[in-house]
PQR file of N, CA, C, O and H, with PARSE charges and radii, in Angstrom:
ATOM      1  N   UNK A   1     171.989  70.381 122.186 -0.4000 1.5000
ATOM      2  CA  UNK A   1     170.556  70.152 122.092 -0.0000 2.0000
ATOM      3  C   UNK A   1     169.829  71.359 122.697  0.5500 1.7000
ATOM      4  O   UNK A   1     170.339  72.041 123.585 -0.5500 1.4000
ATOM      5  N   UNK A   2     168.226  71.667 122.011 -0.4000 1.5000
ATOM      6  CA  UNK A   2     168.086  73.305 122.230 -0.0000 2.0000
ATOM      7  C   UNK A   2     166.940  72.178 123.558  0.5500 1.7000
ATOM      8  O   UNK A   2     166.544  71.029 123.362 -0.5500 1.4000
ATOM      9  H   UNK A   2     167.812  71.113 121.289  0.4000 1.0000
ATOM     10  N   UNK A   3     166.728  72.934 124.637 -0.4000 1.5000
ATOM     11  CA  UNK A   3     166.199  72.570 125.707 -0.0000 2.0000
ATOM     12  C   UNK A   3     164.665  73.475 126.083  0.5500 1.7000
ATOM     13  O   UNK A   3     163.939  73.247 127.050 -0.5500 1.4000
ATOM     14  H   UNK A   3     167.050  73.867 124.797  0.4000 1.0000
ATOM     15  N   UNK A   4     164.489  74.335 125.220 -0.4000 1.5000
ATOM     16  CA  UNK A   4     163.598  75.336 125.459 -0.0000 2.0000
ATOM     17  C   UNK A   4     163.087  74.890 124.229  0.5500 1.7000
ATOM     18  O   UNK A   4     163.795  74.522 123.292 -0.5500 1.4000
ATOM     19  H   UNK A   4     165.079  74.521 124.434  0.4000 1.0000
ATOM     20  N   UNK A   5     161.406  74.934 124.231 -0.4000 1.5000
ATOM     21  CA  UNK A   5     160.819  74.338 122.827 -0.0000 2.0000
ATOM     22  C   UNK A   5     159.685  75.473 123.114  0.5500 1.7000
ATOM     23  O   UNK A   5     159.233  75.772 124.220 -0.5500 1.4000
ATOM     24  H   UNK A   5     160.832  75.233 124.993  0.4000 1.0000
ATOM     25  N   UNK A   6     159.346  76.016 121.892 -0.4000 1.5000
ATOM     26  CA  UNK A   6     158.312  77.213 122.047 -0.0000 2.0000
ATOM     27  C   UNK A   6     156.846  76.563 121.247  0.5500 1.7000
ATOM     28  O   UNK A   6     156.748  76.009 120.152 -0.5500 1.4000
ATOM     29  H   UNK A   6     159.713  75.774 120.994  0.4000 1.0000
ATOM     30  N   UNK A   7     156.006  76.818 122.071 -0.4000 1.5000
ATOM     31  CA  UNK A   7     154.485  76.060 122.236 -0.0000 2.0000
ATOM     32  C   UNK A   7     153.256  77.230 122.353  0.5500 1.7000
ATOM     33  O   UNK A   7     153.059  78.208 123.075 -0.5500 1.4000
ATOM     34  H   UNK A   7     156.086  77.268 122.961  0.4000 1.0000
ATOM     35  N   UNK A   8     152.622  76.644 121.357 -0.4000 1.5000
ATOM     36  CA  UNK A   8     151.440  77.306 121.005 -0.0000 2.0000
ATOM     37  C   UNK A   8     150.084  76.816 121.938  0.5500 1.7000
ATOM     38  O   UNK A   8     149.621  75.747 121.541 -0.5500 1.4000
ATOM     39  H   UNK A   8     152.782  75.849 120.771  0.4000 1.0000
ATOM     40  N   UNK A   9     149.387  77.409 123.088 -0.4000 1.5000
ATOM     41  CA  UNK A   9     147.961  76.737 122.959 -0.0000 2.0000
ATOM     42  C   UNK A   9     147.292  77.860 123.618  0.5500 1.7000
ATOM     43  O   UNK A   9     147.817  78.769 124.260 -0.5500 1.4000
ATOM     44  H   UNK A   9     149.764  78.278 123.410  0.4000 1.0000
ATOM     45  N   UNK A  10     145.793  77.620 123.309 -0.4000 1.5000
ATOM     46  CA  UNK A  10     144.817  78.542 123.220 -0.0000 2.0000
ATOM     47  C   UNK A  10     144.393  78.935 124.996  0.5500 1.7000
ATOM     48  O   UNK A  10     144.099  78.088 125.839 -0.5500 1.4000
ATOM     49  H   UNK A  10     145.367  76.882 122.786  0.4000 1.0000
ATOM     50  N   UNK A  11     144.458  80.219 125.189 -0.4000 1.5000
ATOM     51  CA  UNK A  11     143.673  80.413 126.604 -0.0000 2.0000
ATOM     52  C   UNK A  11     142.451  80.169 127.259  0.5500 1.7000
ATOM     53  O   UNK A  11     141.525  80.837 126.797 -0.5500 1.4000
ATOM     54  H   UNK A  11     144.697  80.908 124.503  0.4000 1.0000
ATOM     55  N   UNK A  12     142.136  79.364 128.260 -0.4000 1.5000
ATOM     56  CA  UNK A  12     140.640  78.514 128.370 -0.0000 2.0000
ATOM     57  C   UNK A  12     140.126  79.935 128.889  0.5500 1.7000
ATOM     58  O   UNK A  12     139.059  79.711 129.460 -0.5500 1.4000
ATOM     59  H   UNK A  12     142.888  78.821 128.635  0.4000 1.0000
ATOM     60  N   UNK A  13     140.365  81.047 128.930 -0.4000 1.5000
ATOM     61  CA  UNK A  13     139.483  82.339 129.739 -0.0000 2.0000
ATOM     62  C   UNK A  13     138.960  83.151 128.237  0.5500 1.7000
ATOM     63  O   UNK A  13     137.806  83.565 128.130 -0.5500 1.4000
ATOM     64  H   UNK A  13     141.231  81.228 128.466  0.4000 1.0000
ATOM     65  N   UNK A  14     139.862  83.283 127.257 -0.4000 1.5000
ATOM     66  CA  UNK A  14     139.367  84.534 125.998 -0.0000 2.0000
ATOM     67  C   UNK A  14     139.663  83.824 125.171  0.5500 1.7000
ATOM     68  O   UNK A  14     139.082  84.303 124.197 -0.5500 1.4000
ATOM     69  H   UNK A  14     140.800  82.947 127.344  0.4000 1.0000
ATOM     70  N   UNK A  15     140.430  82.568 124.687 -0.4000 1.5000
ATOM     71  CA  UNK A  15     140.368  81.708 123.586 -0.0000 2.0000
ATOM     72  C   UNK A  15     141.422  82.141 122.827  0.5500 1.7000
ATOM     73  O   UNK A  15     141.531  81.498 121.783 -0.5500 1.4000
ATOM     74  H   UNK A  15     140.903  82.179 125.478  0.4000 1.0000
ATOM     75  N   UNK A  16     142.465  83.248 123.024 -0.4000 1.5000
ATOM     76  CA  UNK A  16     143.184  83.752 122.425 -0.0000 2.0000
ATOM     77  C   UNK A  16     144.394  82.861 122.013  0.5500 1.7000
ATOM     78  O   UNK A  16     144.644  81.994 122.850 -0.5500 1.4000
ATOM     79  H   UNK A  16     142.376  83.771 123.872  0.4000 1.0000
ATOM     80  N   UNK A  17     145.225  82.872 120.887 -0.4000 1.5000
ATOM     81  CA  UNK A  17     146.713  81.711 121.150 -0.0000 2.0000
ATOM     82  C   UNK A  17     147.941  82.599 121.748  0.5500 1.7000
ATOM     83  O   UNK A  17     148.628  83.568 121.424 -0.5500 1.4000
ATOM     84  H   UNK A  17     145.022  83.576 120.207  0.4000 1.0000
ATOM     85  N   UNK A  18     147.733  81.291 123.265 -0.4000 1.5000
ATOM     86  CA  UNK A  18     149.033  82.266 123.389 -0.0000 2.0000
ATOM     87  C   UNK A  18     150.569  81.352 123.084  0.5500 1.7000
ATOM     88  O   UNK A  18     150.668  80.126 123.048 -0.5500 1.4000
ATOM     89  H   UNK A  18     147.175  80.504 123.528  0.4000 1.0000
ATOM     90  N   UNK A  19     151.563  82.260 122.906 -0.4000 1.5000
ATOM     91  CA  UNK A  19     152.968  81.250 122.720 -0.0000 2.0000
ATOM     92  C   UNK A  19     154.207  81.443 123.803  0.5500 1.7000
ATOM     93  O   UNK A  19     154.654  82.531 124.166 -0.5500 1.4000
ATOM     94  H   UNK A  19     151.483  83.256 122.934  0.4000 1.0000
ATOM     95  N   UNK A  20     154.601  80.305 124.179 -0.4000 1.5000
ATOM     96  CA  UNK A  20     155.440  80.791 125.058 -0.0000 2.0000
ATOM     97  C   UNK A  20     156.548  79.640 125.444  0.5500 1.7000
ATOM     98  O   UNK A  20     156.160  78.543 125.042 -0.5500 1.4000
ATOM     99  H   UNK A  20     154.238  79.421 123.884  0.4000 1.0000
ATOM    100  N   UNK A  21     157.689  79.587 126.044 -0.4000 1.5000
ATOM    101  CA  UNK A  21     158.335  78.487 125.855 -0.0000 2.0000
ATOM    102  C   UNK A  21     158.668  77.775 126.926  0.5500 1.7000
ATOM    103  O   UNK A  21     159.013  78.292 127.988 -0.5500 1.4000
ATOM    104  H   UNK A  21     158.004  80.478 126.371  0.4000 1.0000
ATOM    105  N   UNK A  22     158.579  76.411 126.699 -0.4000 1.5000
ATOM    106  CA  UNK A  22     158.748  75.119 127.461 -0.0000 2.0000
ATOM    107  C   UNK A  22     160.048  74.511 128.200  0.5500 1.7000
ATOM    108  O   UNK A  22     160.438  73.546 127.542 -0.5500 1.4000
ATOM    109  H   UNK A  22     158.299  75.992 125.836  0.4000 1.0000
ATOM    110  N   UNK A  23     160.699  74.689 129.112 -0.4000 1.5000
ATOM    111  CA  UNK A  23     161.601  74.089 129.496 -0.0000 2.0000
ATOM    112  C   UNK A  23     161.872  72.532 129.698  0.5500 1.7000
ATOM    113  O   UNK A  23     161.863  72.021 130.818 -0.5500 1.4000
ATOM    114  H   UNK A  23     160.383  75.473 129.646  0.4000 1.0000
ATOM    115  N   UNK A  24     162.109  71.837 128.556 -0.4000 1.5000
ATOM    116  CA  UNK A  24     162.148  70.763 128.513 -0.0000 2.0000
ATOM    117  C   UNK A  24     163.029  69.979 128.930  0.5500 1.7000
ATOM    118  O   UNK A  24     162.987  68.851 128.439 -0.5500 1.4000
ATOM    119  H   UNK A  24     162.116  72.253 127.646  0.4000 1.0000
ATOM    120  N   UNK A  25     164.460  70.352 130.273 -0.4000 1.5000
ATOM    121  CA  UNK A  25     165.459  69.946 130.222 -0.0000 2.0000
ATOM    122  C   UNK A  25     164.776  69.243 131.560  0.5500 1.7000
ATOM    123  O   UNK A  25     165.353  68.176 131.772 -0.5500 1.4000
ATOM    124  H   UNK A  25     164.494  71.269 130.672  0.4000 1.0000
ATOM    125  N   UNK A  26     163.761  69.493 132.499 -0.4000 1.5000
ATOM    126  CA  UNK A  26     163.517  68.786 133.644 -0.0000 2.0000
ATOM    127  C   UNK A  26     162.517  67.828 133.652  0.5500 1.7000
ATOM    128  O   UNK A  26     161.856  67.547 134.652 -0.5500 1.4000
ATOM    129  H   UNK A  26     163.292  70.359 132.327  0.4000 1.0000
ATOM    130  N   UNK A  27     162.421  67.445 132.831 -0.4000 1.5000
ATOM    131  CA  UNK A  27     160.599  66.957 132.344 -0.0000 2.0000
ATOM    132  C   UNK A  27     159.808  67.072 132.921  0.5500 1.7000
ATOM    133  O   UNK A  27     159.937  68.232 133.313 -0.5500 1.4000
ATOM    134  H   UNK A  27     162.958  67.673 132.019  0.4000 1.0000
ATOM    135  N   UNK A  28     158.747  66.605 133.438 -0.4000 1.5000
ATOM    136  CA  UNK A  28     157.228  67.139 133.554 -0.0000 2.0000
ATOM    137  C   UNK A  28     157.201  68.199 134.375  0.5500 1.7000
ATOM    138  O   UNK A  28     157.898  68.238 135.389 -0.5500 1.4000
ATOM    139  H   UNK A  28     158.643  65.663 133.119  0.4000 1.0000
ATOM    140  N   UNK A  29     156.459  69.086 134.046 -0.4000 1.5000
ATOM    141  CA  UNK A  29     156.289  69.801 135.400 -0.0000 2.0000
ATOM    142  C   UNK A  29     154.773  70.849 135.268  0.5500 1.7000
ATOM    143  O   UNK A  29     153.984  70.690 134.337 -0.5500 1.4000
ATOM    144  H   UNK A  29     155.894  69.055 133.222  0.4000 1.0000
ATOM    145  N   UNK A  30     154.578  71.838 136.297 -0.4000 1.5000
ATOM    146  CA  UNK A  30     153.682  72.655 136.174 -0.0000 2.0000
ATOM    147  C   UNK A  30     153.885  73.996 136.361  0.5500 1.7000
ATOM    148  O   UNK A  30     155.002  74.063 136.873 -0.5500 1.4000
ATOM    149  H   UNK A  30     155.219  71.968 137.053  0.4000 1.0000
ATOM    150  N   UNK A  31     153.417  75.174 136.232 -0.4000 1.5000
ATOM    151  CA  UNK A  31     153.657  76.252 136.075 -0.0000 2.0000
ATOM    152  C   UNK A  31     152.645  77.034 135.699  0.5500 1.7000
ATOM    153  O   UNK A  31     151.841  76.587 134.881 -0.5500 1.4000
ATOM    154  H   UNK A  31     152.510  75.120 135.816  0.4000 1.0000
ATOM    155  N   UNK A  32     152.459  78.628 136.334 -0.4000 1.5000
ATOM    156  CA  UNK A  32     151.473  79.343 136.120 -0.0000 2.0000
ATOM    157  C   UNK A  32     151.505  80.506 134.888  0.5500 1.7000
ATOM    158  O   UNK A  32     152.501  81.054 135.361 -0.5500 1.4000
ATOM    159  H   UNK A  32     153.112  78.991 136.999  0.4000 1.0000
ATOM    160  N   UNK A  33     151.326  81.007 134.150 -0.4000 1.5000
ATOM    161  CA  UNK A  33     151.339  81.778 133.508 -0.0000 2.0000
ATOM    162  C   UNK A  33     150.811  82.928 132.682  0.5500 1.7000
ATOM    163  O   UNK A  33     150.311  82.592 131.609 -0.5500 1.4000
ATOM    164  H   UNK A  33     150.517  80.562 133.766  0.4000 1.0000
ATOM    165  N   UNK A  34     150.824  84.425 133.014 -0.4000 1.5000
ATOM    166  CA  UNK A  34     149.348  85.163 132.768 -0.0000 2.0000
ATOM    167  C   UNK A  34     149.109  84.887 131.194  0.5500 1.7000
ATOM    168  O   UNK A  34     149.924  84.287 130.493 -0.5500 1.4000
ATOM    169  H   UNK A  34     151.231  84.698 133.885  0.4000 1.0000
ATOM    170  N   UNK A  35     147.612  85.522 130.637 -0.4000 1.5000
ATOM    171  CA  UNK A  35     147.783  85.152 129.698 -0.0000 2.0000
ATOM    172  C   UNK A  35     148.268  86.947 128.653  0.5500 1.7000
ATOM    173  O   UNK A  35     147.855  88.057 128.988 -0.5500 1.4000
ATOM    174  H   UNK A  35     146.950  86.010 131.207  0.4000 1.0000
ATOM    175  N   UNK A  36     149.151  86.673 127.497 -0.4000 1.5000
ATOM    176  CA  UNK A  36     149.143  87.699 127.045 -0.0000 2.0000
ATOM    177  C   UNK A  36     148.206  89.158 126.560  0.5500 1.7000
ATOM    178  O   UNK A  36     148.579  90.288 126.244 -0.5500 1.4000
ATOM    179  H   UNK A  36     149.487  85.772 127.225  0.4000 1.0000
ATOM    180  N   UNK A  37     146.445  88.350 126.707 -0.4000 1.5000
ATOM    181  CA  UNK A  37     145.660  89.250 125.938 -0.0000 2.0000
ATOM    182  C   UNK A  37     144.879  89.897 127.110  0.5500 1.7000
ATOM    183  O   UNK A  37     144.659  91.096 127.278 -0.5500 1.4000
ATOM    184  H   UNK A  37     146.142  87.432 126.964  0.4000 1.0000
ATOM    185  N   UNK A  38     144.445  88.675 128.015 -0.4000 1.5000
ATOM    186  CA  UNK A  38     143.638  89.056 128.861 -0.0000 2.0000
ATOM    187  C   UNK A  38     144.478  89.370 130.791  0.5500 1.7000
ATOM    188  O   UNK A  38     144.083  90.110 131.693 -0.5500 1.4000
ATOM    189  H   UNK A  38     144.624  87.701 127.879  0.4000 1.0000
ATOM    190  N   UNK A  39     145.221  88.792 130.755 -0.4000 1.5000
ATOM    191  CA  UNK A  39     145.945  88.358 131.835 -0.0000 2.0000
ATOM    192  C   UNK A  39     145.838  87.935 132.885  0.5500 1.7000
ATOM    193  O   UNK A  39     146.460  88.140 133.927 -0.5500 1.4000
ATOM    194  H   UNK A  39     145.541  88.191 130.023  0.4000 1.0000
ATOM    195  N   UNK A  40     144.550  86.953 132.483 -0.4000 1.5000
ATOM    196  CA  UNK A  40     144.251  86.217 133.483 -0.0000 2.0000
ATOM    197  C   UNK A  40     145.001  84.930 133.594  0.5500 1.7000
ATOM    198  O   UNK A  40     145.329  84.482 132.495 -0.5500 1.4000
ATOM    199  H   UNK A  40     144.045  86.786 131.636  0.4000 1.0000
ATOM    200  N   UNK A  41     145.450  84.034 134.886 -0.4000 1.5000
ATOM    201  CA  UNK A  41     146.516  83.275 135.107 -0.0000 2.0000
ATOM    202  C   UNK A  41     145.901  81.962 134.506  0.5500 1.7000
ATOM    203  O   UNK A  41     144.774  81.505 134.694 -0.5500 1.4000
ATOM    204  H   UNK A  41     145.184  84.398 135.778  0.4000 1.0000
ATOM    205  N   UNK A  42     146.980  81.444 133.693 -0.4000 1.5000
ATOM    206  CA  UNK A  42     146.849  80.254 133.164 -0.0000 2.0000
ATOM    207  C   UNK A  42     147.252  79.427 133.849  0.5500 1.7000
ATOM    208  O   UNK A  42     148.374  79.696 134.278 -0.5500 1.4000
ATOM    209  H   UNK A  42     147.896  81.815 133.540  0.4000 1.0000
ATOM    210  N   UNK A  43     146.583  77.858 134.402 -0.4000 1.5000
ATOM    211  CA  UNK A  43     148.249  76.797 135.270 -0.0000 2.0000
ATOM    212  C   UNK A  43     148.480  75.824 133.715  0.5500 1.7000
ATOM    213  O   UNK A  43     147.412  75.649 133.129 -0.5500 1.4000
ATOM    214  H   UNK A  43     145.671  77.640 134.054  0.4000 1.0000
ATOM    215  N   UNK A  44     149.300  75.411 133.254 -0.4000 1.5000
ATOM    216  CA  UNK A  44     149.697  74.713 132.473 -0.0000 2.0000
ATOM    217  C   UNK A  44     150.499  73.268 133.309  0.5500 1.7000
ATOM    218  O   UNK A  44     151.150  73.241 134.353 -0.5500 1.4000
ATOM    219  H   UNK A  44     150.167  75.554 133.730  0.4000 1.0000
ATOM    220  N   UNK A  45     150.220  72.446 132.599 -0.4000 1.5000
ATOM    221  CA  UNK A  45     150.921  70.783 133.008 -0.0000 2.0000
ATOM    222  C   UNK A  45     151.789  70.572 131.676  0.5500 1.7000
ATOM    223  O   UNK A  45     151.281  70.778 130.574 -0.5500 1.4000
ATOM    224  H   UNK A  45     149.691  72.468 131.751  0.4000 1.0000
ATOM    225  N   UNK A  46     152.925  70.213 131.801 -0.4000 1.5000
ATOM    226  CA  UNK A  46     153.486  70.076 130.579 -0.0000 2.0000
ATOM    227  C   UNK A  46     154.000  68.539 130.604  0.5500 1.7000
ATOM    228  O   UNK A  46     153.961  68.122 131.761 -0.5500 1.4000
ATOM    229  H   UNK A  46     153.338  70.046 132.697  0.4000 1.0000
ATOM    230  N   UNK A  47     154.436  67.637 129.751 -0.4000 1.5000
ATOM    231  CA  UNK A  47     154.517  66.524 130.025 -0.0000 2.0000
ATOM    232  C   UNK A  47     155.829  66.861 128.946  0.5500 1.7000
ATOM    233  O   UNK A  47     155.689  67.668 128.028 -0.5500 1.4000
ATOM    234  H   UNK A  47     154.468  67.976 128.810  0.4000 1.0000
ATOM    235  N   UNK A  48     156.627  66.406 129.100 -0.4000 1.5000
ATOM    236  CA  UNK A  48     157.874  66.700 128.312 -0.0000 2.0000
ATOM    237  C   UNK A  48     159.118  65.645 127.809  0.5500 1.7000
ATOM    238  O   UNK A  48     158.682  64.543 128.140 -0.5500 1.4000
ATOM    239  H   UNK A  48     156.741  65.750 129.846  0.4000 1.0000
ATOM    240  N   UNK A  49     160.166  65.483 127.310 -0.4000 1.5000
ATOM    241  CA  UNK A  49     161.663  64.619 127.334 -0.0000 2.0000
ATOM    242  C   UNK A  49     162.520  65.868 127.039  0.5500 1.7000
ATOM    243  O   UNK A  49     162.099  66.958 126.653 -0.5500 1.4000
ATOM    244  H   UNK A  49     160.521  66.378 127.042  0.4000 1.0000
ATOM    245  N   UNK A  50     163.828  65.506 127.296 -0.4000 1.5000
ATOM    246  CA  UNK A  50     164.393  66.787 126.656 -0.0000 2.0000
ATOM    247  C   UNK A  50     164.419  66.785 125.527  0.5500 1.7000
ATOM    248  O   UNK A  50     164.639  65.776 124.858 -0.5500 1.4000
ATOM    249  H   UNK A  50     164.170  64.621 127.610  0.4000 1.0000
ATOM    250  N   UNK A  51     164.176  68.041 125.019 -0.4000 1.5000
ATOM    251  CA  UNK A  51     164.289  68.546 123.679 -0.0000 2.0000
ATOM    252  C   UNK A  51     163.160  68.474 122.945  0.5500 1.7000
ATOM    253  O   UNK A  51     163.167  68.934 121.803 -0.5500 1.4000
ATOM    254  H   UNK A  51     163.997  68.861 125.563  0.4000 1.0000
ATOM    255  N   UNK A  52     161.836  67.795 123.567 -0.4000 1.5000
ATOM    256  CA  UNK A  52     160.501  67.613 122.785 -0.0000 2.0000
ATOM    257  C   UNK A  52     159.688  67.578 123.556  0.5500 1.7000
ATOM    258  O   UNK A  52     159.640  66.751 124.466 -0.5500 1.4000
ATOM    259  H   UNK A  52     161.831  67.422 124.494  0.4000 1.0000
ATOM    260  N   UNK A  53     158.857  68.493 123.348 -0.4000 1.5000
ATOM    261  CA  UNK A  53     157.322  68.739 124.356 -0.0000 2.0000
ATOM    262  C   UNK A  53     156.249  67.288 124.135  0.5500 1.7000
ATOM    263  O   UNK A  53     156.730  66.794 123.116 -0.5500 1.4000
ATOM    264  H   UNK A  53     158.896  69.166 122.609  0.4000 1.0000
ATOM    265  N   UNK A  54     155.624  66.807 124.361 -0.4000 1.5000
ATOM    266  CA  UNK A  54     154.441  65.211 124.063 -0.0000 2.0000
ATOM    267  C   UNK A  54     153.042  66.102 124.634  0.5500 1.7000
ATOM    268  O   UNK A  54     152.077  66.415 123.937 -0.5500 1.4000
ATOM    269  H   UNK A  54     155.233  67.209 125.189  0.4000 1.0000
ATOM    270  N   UNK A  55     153.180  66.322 125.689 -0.4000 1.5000
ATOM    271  CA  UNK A  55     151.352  67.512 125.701 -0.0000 2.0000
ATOM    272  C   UNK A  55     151.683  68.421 126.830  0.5500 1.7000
ATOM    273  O   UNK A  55     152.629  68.410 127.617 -0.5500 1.4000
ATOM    274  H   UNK A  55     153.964  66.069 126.256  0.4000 1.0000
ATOM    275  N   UNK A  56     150.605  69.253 126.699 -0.4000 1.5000
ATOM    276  CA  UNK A  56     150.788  70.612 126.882 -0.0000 2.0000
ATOM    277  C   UNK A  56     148.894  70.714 127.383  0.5500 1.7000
ATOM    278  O   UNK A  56     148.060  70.381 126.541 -0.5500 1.4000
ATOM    279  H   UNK A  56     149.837  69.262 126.059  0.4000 1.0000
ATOM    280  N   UNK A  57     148.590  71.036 128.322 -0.4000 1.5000
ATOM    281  CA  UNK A  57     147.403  70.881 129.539 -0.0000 2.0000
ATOM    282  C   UNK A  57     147.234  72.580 129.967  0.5500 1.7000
ATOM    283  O   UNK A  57     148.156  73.073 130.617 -0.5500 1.4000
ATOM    284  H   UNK A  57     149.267  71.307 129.006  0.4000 1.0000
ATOM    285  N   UNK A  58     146.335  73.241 129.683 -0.4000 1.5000
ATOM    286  CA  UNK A  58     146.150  74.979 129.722 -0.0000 2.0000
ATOM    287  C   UNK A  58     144.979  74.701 130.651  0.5500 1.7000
ATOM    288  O   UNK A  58     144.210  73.764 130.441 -0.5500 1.4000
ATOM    289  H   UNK A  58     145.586  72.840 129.155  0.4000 1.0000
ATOM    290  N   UNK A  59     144.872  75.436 131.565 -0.4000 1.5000
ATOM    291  CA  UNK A  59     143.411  75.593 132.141 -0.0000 2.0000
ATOM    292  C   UNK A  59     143.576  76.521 133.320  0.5500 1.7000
ATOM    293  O   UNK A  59     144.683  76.655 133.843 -0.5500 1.4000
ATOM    294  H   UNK A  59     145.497  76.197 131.736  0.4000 1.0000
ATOM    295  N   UNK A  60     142.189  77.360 133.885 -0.4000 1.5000
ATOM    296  CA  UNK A  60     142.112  78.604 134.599 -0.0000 2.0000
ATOM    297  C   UNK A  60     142.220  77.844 135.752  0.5500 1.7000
ATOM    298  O   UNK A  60     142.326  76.618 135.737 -0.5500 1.4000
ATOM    299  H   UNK A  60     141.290  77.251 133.461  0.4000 1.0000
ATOM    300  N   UNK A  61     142.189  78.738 137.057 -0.4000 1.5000
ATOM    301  CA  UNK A  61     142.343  77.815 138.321 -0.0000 2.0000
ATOM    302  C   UNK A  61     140.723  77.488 138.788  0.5500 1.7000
ATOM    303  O   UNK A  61     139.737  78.118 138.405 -0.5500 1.4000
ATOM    304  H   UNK A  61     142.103  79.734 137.070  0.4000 1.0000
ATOM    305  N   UNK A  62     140.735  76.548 139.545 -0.4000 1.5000
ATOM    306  CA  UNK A  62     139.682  75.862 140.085 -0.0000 2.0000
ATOM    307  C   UNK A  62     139.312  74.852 138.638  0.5500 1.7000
ATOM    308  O   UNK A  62     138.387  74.041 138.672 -0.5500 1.4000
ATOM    309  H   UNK A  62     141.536  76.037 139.857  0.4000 1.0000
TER
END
């Protein structure tokens, strides 16, 4: 079973899509991530099972 699921969502700072992939083998969790265009830090909430992402939560800090 592939445990890494690659996820599309838009940056709340420049609106850009960014893609990047999900570790779905621990389920939920959180994590920061710059963004590719602008590089300002994204925190993402991921809500997960293994092998399938359910939602995916993008937003700048504060």
């Amino acid at each position: 079973m592939e445990y890494t699921v690659e996820i599309e969502v838009a940056c709340p700072w420049c609106g850009e899509p960014l893609v990047t992939g999900a570790d779905t083998s621990a389920g939920d969790y959180e994590t920061i991530e710059d963004c590719q265009v602008c590089c300002r830090p994204i925190g993402f909430r991921v809500s997960c099972r293994p092998g399938s992402v359910e939602q995916v939560e993008g937003a700048g800090p504060g």
